[in-house]
N, C-alpha and C positions, 0 to 999 in steps of 0.2 A: 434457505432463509426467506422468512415472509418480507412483502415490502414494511407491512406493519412493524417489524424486528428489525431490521436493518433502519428505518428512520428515526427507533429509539435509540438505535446506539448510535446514530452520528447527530442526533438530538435536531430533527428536521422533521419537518410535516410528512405523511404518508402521500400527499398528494405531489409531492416536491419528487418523491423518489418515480411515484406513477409518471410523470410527464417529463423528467430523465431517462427512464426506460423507454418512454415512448417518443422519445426526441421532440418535442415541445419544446423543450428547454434547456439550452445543456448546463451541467451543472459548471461550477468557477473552479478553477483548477485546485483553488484551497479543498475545495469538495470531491475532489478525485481521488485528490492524495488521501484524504479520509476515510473512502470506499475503499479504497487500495486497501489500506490499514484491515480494516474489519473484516474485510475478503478473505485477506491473504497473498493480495496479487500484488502486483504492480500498478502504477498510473499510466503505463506505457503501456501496458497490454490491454487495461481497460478502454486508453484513446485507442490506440491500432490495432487491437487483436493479437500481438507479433510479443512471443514469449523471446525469441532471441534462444540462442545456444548458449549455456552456460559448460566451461569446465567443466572438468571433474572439482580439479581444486576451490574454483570460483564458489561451485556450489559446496562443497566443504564449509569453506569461509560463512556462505550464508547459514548452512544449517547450526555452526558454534556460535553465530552469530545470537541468534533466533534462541538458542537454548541457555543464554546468560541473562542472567536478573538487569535489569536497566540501568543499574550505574558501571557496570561492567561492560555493556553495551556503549557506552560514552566512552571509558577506556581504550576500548578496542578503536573506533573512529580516531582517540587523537593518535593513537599510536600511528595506525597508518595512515594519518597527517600526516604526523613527524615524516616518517618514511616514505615518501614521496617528496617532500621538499627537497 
């Protein structure tokens, strides 16, 4: 992905992504979780590098997660609310 394509989609200047990648400036944590999003990655891997070990089941979880339509996705969060309370 260009910086040019990545700053349209999280609706920021080209020059905003150039001097985040080059450590000028870091972006605000609102802007992480942003990139994360558009990535695909995390905001935790993008601050420290460190993918962490997931499950098998964990990653389960994430890949059903990831393949339901977005109000499904809401569902699934309160449930395992609930379920942990």
């Amino acid at each position: 992905m260009t910086q040019d394509q990545l700053a349209s989609r999280l609706g920021v200047s080209r020059s905003a992504i150039a001097q985040w990648e080059s450590g000028r400036i870091d972006p605000l944590r609102k802007n992480l979780q942003r990139i994360a999003e558009v990535l695909n990655t995390s905001h935790v891997y993008l601050a420290t590098g460190q993918t962490g070990k997931l499950l098998d089941d964990e990653l389960s979880l994430i890949q059903l997660y990831r393949a339901c339509e977005p109000k499904d996705r809401q569902l699934l969060l309160c449930t395992a609310k609930r379920l942990t309370s």
